[in-house]
C-alpha positions as CSV (number, residue, x, y, z in Angstrom):
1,X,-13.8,5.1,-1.4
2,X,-14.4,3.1,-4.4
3,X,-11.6,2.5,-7.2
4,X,-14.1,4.2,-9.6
5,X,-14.7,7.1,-7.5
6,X,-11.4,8.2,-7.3
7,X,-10.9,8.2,-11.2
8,X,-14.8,9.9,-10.7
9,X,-13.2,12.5,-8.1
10,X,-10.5,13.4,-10.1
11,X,-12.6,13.7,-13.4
12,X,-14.6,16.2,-11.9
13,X,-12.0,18.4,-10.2
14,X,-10.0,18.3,-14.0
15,X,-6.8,16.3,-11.7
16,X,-4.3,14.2,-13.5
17,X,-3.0,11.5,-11.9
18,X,0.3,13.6,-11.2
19,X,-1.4,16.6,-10.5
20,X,-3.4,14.9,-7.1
21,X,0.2,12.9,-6.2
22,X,1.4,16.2,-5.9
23,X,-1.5,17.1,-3.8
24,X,-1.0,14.4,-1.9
25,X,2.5,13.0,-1.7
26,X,1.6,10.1,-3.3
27,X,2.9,8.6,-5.9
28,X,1.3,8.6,-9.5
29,X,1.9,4.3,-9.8
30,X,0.3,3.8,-6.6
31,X,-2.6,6.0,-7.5
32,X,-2.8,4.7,-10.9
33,X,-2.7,1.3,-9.4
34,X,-5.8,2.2,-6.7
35,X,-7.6,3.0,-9.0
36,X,-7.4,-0.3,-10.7
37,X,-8.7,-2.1,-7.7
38,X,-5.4,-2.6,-6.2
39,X,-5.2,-2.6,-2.5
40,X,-3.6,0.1,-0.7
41,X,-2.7,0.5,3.1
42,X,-5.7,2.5,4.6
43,X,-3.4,5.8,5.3
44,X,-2.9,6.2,1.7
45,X,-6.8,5.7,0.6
46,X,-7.4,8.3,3.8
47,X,-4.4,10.7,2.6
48,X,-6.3,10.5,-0.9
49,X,-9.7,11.0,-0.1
50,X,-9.2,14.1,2.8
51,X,-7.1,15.5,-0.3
52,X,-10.3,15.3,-2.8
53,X,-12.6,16.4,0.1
54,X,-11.2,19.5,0.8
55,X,-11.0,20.7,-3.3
56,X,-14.9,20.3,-3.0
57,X,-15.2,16.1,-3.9
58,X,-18.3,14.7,-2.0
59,X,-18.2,11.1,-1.7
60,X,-21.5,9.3,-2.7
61,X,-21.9,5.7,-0.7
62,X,-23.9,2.7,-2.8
63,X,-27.8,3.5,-2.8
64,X,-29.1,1.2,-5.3
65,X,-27.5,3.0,-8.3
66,X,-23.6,2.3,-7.5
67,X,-21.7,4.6,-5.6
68,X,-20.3,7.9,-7.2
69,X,-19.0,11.6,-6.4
70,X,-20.6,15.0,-6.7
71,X,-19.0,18.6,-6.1
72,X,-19.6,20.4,-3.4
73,X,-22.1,23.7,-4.2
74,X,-19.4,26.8,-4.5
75,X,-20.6,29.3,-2.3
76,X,-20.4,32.9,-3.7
């Protein structure tokens, strides 16, 4: 996961910063700080993305055009 897809992730799920440390026991500094390309001990980026996963965040790998996020189809 990508600095930019995290602030991408929580864009399209409508998160604040506070709002996905509370989803994820996180703090809101060290997100805040992740997402500006600060490193982060691979639990926490892991912690992070399951969190976005399961509220519906696909993660996107590079394919020519950058990498990026996308919601999962809601089934009725």
């Amino acid at each position: 996961m990508k600095p930019v897809q995290l602030k991408m992730a929580r864009a399209a799920l409508g998160l604040g910063v506070r709002e996905l440390a509370e989803l994820t026991g996180i703090t809101a500094n060290t997100i805040s700080r992740i997402e500006n390309g600060s490193d982060a001990k691979q639990s926490t980026i892991t912690a992070i993305r399951q969190a976005l996963e399961s509220a519906g965040v696909i993660f996107i790998p590079s394919n020519g055009n950058g990498p990026g996020v996308r919601l999962r189809d809601r089934q009725p």
